[in-house]
C-alpha positions in Angstrom: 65.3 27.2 22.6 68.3 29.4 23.3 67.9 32.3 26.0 68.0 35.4 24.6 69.3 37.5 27.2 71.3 36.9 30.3 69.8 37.0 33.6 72.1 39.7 34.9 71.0 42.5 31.8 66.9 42.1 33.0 65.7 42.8 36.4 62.8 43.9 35.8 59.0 42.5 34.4 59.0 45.4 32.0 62.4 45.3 30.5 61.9 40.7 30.5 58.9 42.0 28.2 60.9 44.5 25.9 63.2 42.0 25.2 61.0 39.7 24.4 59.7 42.6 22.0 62.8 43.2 20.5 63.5 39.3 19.5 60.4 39.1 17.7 58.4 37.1 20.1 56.1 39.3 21.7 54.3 40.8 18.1 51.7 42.9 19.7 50.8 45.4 22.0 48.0 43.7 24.1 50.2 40.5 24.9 53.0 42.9 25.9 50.3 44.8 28.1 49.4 41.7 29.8 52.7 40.0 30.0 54.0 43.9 31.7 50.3 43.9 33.9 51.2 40.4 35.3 54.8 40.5 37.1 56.4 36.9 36.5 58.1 38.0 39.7 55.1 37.4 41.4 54.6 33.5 40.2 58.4 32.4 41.0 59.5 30.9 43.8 61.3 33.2 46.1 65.2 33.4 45.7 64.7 32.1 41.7 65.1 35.1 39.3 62.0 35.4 37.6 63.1 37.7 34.4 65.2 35.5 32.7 64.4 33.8 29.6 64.8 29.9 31.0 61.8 27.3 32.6 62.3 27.2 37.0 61.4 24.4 38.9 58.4 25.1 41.4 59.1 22.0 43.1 56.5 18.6 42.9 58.3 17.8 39.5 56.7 20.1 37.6 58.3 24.0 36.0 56.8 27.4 35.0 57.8 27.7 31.4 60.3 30.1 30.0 58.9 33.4 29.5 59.1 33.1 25.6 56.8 30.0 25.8 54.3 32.1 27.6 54.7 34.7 25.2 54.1 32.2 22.2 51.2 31.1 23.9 49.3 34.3 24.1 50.3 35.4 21.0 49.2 32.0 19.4 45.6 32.7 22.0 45.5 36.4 21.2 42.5 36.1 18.6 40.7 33.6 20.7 41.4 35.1 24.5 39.1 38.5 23.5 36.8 40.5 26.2 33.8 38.5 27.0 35.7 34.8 25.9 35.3 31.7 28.2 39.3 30.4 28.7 40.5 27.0 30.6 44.2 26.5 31.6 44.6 22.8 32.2 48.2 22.2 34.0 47.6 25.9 35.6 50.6 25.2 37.7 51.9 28.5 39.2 48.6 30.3 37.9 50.8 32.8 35.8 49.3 32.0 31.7 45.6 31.9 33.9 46.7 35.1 35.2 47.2 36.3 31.7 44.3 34.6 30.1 42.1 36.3 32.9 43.7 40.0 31.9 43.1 39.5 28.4 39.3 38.0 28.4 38.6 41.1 31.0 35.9 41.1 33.5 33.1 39.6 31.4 34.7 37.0 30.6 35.9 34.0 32.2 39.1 32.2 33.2 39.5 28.3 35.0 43.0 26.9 35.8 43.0 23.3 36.1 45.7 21.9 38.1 45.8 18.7 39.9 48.9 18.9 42.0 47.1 20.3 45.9 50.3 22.0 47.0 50.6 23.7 43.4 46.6 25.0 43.3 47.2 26.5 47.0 50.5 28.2 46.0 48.7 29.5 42.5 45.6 31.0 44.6 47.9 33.0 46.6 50.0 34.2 43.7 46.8 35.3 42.1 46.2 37.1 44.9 49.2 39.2 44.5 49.2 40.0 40.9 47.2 42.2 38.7 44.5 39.6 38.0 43.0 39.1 41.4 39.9 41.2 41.0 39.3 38.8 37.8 39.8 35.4 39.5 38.2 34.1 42.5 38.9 30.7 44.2 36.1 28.0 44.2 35.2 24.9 43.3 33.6 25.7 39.9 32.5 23.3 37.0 33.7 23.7 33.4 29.4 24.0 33.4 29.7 27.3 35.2 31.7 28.7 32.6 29.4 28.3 29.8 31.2 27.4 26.3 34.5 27.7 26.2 36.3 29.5 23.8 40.0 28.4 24.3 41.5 25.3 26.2 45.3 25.4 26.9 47.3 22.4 27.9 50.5 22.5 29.7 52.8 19.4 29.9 56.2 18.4 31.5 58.2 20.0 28.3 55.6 23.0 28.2 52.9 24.0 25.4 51.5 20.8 24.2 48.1 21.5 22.6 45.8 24.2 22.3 41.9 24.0 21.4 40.2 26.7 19.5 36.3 26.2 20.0 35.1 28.4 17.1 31.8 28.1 14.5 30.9 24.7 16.1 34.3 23.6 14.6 37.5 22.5 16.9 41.0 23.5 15.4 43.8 22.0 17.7 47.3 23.7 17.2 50.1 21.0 18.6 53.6 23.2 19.8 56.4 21.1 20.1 59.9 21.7 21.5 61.2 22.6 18.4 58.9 25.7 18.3 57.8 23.9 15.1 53.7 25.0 15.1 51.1 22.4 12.6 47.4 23.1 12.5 44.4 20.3 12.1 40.9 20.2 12.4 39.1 18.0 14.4 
């Protein structure tokens, strides 16, 4: 997908967001709130510039996604990730969409990122800890039990959004994003 700014016209969270706003992506207010709440700043490595509109390596092969692939993915989530919704982020990487996930599903509900890379989980715990979201997310060791049923699962891959699982009615609806933005439904 094309960038839609230059990195030299945004350096700020708030005006990577209104951009984002004014190319269509961002749709509605409470993903906007979030996405302005949690500074991508925060979830970067230092020296990268966090506000433009392209994926950054975070080192141990693996990226944070461009900031229009996180604002898909919460608007794709937004009617699943409500106050008092159970939300797991496998591939949590940096911790920034668990971040977000955590914002949006507030304090009674509940937010797990996944991430199996050691150095990657120790960097995303103290990012947490510097953005909006810490109050919301605590480190442990915490089953998928713990978090009772789960009303979203997000999975992250190498080329970003891969899958997402609605857990809805007793009935599973998988939504598959590919690199072509190109979104297809199915039930399971």
């Amino acid at each position: 997908m094309e960038q839609y700014w230059s990195g030299s016209a945004i350096n700020k969270n708030k005006g990577m967001v209104e951009n984002l706003q004014n190319y269509g992506i961002i749709k509605s207010r409470k993903v906007a709130e979030t996405m302005e709440n949690i500074d991508r700043g925060v979830f970067v490595p230092n020296g990268a510039q966090p506000y433009i509109d392209s994926p950054m390596a975070i080192g141990y092969n693996a990226t944070i996604s461009a900031p229009h692939m996180h604002a898909i993915c919460l608007q794709l989530l937004e009617n699943y990730l409500q106050p008092g919704m159970h939300a797991l982020d496998v591939g949590s990487g940096t911790g920034y969409l668990t971040a977000c996930f955590a914002l949006m599903v507030g304090s009674n509900g509940r937010t797990v990122g996944v991430e199996h890379i050691p150095e990657l989980v120790s960097s995303s715990i103290k990012n947490i800890e510097k953005s909006a979201a810490a109050p919301l997310l605590k480190d442990g060791s915490l089953s998928v039990h713990d978090c009772g049923m789960v009303s979203i699962i997000s999975i992250y891959g190498s080329e970003g959004l891969k899958i997402l699982y609605f857990l809805h009615n007793n009935s599973t609806v998988a939504f598959y994003h590919d690199k072509h933005s190109r979104i297809s439904q199915s039930s399971l």
